[in-house]
N, C-alpha and C positions, 0 to 999 in steps of 0.2 A: 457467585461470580465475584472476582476481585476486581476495582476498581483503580486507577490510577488516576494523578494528576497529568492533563497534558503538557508533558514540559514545565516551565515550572509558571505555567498558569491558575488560576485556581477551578479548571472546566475537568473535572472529572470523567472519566470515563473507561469503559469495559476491558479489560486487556484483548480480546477477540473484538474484531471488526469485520461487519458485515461487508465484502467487496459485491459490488452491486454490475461490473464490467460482466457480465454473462447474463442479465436480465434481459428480455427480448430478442424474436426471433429478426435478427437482422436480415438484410439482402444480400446479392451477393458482392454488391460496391462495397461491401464494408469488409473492415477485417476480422470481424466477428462471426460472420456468415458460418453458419453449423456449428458453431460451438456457443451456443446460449439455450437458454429456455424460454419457454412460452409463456405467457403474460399473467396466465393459474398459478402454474406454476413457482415464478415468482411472485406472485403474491404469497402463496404458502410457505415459501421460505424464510422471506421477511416476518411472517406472522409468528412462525416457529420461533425464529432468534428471539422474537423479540421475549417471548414466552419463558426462552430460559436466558434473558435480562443481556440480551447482545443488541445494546439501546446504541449502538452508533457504527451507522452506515455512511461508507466511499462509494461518489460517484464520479462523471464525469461527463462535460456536455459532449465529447468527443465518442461516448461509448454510444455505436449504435446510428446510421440516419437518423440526421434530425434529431440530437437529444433522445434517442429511442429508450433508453437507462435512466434519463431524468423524469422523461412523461411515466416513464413508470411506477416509478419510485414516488414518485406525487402524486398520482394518483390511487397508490395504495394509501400514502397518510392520507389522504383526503376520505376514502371509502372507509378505512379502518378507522379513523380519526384518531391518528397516532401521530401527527406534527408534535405535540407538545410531550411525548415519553421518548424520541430519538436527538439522538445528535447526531444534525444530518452535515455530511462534508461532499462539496465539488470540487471542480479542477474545471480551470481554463488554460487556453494556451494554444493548444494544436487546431487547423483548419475548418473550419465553420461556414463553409460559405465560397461564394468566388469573390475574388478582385485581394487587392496587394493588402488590405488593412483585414482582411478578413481572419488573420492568425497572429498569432504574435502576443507581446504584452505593451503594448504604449496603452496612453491613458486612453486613446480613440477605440482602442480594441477594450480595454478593459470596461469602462462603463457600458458596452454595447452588452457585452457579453455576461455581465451580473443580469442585466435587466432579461436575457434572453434565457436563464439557469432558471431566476426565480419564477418567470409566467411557468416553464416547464415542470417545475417542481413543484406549483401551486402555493406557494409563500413566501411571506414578506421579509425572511432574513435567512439566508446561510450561516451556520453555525460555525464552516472550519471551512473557508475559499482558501485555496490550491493553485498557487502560478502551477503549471502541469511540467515544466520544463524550462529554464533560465532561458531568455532571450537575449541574443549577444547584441543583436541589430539595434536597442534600446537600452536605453542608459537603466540601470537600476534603479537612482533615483525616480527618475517619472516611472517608476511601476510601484515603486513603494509609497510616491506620494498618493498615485491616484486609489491603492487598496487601505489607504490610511482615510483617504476621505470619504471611501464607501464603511472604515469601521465607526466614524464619526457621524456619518446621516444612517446609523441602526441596520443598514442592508446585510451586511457580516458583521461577527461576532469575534471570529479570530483570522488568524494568517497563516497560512503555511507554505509550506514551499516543496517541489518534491522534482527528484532526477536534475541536482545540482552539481556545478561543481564545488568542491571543499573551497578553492580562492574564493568563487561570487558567494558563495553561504556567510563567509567571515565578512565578504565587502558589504557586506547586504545587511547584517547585523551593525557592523559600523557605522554604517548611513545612517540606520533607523537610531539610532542612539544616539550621536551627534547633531542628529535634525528634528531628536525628537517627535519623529513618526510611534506607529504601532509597528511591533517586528514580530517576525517569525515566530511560532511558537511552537511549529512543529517542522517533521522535515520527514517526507514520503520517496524513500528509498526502496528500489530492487536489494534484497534481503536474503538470502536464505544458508543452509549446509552446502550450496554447491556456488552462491555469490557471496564472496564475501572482502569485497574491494572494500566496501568503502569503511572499513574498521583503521585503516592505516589513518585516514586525516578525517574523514565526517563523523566518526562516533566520538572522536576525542572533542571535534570543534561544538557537534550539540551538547557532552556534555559540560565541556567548559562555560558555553553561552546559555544553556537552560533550553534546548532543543528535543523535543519529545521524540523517537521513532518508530516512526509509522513502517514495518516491511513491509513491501508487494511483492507477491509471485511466492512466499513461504515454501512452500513447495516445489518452487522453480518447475513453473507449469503442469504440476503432477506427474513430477520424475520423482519425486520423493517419496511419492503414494503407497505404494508398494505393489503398483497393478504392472509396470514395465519389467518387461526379466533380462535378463546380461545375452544377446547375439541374437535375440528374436525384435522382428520391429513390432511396433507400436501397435498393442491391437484396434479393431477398426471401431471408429466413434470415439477412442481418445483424441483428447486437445493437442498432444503431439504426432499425431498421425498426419493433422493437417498441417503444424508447428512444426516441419522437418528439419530446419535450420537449429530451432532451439533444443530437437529432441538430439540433433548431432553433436553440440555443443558438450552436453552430460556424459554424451554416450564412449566413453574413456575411462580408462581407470582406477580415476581417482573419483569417480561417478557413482560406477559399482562397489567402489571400495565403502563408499560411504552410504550406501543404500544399505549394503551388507549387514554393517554396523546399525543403520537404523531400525533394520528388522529385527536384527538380535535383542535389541535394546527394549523395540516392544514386544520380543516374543518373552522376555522376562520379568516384564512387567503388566502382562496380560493385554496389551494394550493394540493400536494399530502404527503404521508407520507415521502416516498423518500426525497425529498427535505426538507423537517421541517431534517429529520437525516441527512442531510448532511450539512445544514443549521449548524446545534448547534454545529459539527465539525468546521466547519468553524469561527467560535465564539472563540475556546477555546484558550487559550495560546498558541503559539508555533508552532500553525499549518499551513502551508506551503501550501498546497497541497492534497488534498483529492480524494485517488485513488476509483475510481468506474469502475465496470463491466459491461459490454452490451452486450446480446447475441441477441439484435433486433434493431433497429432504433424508435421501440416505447420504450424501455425502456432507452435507450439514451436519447431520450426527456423528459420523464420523470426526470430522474436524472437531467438534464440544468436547469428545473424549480428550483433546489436550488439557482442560481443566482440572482431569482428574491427575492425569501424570505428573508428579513430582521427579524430578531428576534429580541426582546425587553429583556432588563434586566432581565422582571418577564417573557418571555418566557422561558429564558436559563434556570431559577431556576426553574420553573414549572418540567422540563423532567430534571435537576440537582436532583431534589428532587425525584423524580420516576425513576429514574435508579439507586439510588444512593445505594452502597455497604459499607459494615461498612471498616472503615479504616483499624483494624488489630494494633498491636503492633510492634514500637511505636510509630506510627503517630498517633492513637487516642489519647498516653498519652499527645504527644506533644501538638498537637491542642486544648487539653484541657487547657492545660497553655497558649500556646500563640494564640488561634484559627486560628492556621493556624500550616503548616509542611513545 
């Protein structure tokens, strides 16, 4: 297992990340409902990763009624007595509750919502707390003061930030530096060969500021898998069967084109498609850590083989050039003058 520095922290950790959003069976108020597993089951996936040294798991209080993905996940370290071999990471942010202060990020929501992560996950610090999504209605400041003084009374450990925009990431690094808070040390971004937004301003601004990243979705919900085929829909019990919006999104051109390419990629390299997409993340600038989902121990092993895949120069550009999105204004004018942004 390769190991990286988070951002330019000194917290080590696995380039594969356990994503933990498909642990329990939720209801059907949730928007989980049919696409998770059962509470065995995740247990035995967690126990597997951890086996082949995938010591750092994504959660979030929002995955599941009622923290259904944190009680989980807590009470596996607790059973397994694995607290002290993982580095565990949450995310707050999104709805938790009724009444107006129930979501958000002010200091009123944030100290409610640490104290409600850690009883769920059964201990006494969060490793990597996660605003889940910037909050416009709240000054940046009071969210960075109040996550600085949860990393000062030992509750968290580090800070992250994830589904920002590129201005609040740079405002939000400025604060904490001028005010001498604790900042960001990572940043949990949608990712993959079919999103690839945020390379024009958030990969340059993490790596200028020392920003670790974390992708979500790698797979872009298991369109990258290799289980979807080009004019057939989704077959039944995939995540995009019930995903119809995001399976329509892919389902174009430049979709297929690049599925194409990812198959070829690992039908040459012995490999599965999974892996060549987690593979070319792995490759890219900036990238820390690449979170993936398991709703089985065969799709776990699946996803491991990206460790074995090494990708070559003219692989990366091969699926660079077949995913690739026109830049927009004005990084295409830029590029055009200096070929690069």
């Amino acid at each position: 297992m390769e190991f990286r520095n988070l951002g330019n922290s000194g917290l080590k950790v696995p380039v594969l990340c356990l994503g933990a959003m498909t642990f329990g069976e939720a209801d059907d108020k949730s928007f989980m409902h049919k696409v998770g597993c059962d509470e065995p089951t995740s247990f035995a996936i967690m126990s597997r990763a951890l086996e082949k040294e995938i010591s750092f798991i994504d959660t979030a209080d929002v995955y599941g009624p009622d923290g259904l993905s944190e009680r989980i996940v807590g009470k596996w370290m607790r059973e397994a007595k694995t607290r002290d071999k993982v580095v565990l990471a949450t995310k707050f942010r999104f709805r938790m509750g009724e009444g107006p202060n129930a979501s958000g990020a002010s200091r009123y929501r944030i100290v409610r919502a640490v104290e409600d992560s850690l009883r769920r996950l059964q201990t006494d610090r969060i490793d990597l707390y996660q605003i889940h999504m910037q909050d416009i209605d709240t000054p940046e400041e009071e969210t960075l003061r109040a996550l600085d003084d949860l990393v000062r009374a030992g509750k968290v450990l580090y800070l992250g930030a994830s589904n920002y925009a590129a201005y609040r990431l740079v405002d939000s690094h400025w604060i904490s530096k001028s005010e001498h808070l604790h900042r960001f040390v990572a940043l949990q971004m949608q990712y993959s060969l079919l999103v690839r937004d945020l390379e024009r301003e958030h990969v340059p601004a993490c790596l200028k500021f020392g920003l670790g990243i974390l992708p979500w979705s790698p797979l872009a919900a298991g369109f990258l898998s290799g289980k979807y085929t080009r004019g057939e829909a989704p077959p039944p019990g995939a995540r995009l069967e019930k995903w119809k919006e995001r399976f329509a999104d892919a389902d174009d051109d430049r979709g297929w084109r690049t599925v194409d390419v990812v198959r070829a990629i690992a039908d040459e390299k012995g490999s599965t498609p999974s892996a060549v997409a987690l593979a070319w993340l792995l490759a890219k600038p900036g990238v820390t850590s690449v979170i993936f989902g398991a709703r089985s121990i065969e799709q776990l092993d699946d996803n491991l083989a990206a460790l074995s895949v090494k990708l070559g120069a003219e692989d990366v550009k091969r699926l660079d050039d077949a995913s690739a999105t026109p830049l927009g204004y004005p990084y295409q004018f830029i590029s055009n003058i200096q070929k690069r942004w």
